[in-house]
C-alpha positions in Angstrom: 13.1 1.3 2.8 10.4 3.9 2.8 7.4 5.4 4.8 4.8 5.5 2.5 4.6 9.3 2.8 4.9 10.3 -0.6 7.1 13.6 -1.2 5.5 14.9 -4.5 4.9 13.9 -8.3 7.3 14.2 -11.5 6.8 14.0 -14.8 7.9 11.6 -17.4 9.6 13.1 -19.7 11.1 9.7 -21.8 10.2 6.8 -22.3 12.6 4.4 -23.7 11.3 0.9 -24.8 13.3 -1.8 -25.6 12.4 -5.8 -25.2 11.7 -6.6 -22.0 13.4 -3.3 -20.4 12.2 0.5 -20.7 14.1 2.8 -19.1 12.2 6.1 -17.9 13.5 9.2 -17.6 12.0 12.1 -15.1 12.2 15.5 -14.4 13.2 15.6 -10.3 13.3 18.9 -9.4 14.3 20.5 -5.9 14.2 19.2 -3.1 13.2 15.7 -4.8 16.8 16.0 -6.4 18.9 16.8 -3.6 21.7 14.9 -3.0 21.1 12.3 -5.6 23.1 9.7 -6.9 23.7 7.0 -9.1 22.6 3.6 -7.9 20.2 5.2 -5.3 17.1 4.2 -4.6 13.7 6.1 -5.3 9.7 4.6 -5.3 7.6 5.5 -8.4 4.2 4.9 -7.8 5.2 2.6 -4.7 7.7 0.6 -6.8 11.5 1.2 -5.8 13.8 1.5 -9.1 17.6 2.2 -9.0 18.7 5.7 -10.5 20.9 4.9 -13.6 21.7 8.0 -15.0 21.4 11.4 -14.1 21.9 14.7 -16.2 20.7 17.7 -13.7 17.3 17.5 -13.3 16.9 14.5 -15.5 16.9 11.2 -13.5 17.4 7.8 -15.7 15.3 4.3 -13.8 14.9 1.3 -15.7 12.4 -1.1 -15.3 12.9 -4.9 -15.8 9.6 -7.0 -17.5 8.7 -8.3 -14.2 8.1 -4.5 -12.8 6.6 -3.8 -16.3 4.6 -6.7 -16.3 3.3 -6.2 -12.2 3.1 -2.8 -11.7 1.0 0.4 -13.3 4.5 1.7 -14.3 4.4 -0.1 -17.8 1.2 1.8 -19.1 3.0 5.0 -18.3 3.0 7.3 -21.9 5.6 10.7 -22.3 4.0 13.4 -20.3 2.0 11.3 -17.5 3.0 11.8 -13.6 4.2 9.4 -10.7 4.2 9.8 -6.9 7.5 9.9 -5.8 9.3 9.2 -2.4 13.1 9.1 -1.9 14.7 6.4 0.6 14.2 6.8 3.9 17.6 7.4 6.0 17.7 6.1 9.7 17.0 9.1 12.0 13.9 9.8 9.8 10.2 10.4 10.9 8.3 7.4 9.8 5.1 8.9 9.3 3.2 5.7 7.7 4.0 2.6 7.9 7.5 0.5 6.8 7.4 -0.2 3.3 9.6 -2.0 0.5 8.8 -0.8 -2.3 8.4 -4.2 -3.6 4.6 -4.3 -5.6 2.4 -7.4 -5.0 0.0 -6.3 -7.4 -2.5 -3.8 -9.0 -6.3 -3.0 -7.6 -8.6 -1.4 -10.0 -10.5 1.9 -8.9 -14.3 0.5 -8.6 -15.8 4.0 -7.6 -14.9 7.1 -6.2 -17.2 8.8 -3.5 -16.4 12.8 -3.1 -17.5 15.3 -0.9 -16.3 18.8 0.1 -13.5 17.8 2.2 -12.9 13.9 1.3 -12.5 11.9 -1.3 -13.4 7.6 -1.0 -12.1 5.8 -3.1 -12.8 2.0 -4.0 -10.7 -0.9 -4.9 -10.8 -3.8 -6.5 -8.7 -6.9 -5.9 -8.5 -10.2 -7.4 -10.2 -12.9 -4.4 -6.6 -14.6 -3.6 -5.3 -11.4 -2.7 -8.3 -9.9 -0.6 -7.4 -11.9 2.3 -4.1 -9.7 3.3 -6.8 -6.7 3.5 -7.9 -6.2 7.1 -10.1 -3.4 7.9 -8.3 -0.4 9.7 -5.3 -2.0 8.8 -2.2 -0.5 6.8 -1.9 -0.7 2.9 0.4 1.2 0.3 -1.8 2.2 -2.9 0.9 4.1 -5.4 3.4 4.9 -2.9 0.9 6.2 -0.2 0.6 4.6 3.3 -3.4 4.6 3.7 -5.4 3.2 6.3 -8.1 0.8 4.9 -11.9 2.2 5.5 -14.5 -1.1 4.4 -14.4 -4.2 3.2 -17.0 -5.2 1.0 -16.5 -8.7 -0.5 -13.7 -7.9 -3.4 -13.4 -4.5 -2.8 -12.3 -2.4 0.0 -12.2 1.4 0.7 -9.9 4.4 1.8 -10.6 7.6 3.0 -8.4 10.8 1.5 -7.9 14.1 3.1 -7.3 17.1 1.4 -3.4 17.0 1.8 -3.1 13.2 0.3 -5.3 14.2 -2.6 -3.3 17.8 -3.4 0.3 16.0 -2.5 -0.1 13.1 -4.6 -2.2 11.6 -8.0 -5.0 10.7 -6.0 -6.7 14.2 -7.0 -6.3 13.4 -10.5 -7.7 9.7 -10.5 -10.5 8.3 -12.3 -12.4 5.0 -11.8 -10.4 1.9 -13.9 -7.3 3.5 -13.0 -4.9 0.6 -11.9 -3.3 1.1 -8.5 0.3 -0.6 -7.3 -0.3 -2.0 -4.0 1.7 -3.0 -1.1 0.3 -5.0 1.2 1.2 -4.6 4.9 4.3 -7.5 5.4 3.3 -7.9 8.5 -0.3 -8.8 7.7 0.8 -11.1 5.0 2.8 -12.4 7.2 0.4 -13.4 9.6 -2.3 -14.8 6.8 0.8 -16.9 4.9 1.6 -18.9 8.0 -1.8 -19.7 8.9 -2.6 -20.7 5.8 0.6 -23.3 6.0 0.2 -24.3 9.3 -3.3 -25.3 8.6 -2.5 -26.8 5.2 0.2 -28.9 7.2 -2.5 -29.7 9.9 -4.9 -31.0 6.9 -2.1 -33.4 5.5 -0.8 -34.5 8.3 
C-alpha cells in the first residue's frame, strides 16, 4: 500500500532488456534506502515493483510485459529519473489518498499552464476511461496523490504547488509526456457497479 506522497526521484542507472522482462536497476540513496530488503515493495512512477537484488545503493526491480506494456516505465532509457515512494507501514501518516500501486493506464500531457507560483497541467485520457475522473476528486498521476482541477471533455486538470513540482518529475515535464495513472478505487468502484446494475436493468 502507499499514500501517494512521493518521497523523492532516483536515477536509472541499468537497464536490462530481455523478452518480455527488463529488469531495472536504481541508485536509492539515503533515506530512500533505509532498511531495505529483498522482496520489498517500492512504487516507480506509481507502479509497485518487488526489489530483487540489492548491492548498497543499487536496487534491482523487474518489470513483467504487462507493466512494460501499461505503464510509462518501459520507455524509460539509462540515465532518466522516477518518482519514488516506499510502502507505507501501519502507524504512518497518510497524507494523500490509499493507493495500490497497481497502474490502470497512461494520460498524455495536453498542455501545461505556468505561472510564478503554480504549475497546471493537462491530461489526456482515452473516452472509456474519462468516466472514473470526477472533478475535485482523488487521482494518482506518477506516484503523486493530486486532487483533480477541470474537466473538459477528454481532458482534465491539476493544479501543482511549488513543493510537488521541486519533490517530484512534475518540474521537469513537457507536454506528450505519458503519465501512469491510478484512478481513485473507490470512484471506480462506484462507476463499475452502476454501469452493471444498469446493464442488468437493460437485460432484464
Amino acid at each position: 500500500m502507499f499514500t501517494g506522497i512521493v518521497q523523492g526521484t532516483a536515477k536509472v542507472i541499468r537497464i536490462e532488456r530481455k523478452n518480455g522482462l527488463h529488469t531495472h536497476t536504481l541508485e536509492l540513496k539515503p533515506p530512500l534506502n533505509k532498511g531495505l530488503m529483498i522482496g520489498a515493495s517500492v512504487a516507480h512512477n506509481g507502479c509497485c515493483l518487488t526489489i530483487t537484488d540489492i548491492r548498497e545503493e543499487l536496487v534491482s526491480f523487474d518489470l513483467i510485459e504487462e507493466t512494460l506494456r501499461i505503464t510509462n516505465l518501459g520507455q524509460l532509457e539509462e540515465g532518466e529519473w522516477v518518482n519514488i515512494e516506499r510502502a507505507a507501514k501501519y502507524g504512518d501518516e497518510i497524507g494523500g489518498h490509499t493507493m495500490s500501486g497497481h497502474i490502470a493506464c497512461t494520460a498524455e500531457i495536453a498542455r501545461i499552464t505556468a505561472s510564478e507560483n503554480n504549475r497546471t497541467l493537462w491530461f489526456r485520457l482515452p473516452p472509456d476511461k474519462m468516466k472514473y475522473v470526477m472533478a475535485k476528486g482523488f487521482i494518482g498521476l506518477d506516484g503523486c496523490s493530486l486532487t483533480i482541477g477541470e474537466i473538459h471533455e477528454d481532458m482534465f486538470s491539476v493544479h501543482l504547488i511549488p513543493e510537488t513540482l521541486q519533490q517530484t518529475l512534475f518540474g521537469q515535464r513537457q507536454t506528450g509526456d505519458q503519465i501512469n495513472v491510478e484512478f481513485d478505487p473507490q470512484t471506480q468502484t462506484i462507476v463499475d457497479t452502476i454501469e452493471r446494475v444498469l446493464k442488468e436493468k437493460q437485460l432484464g
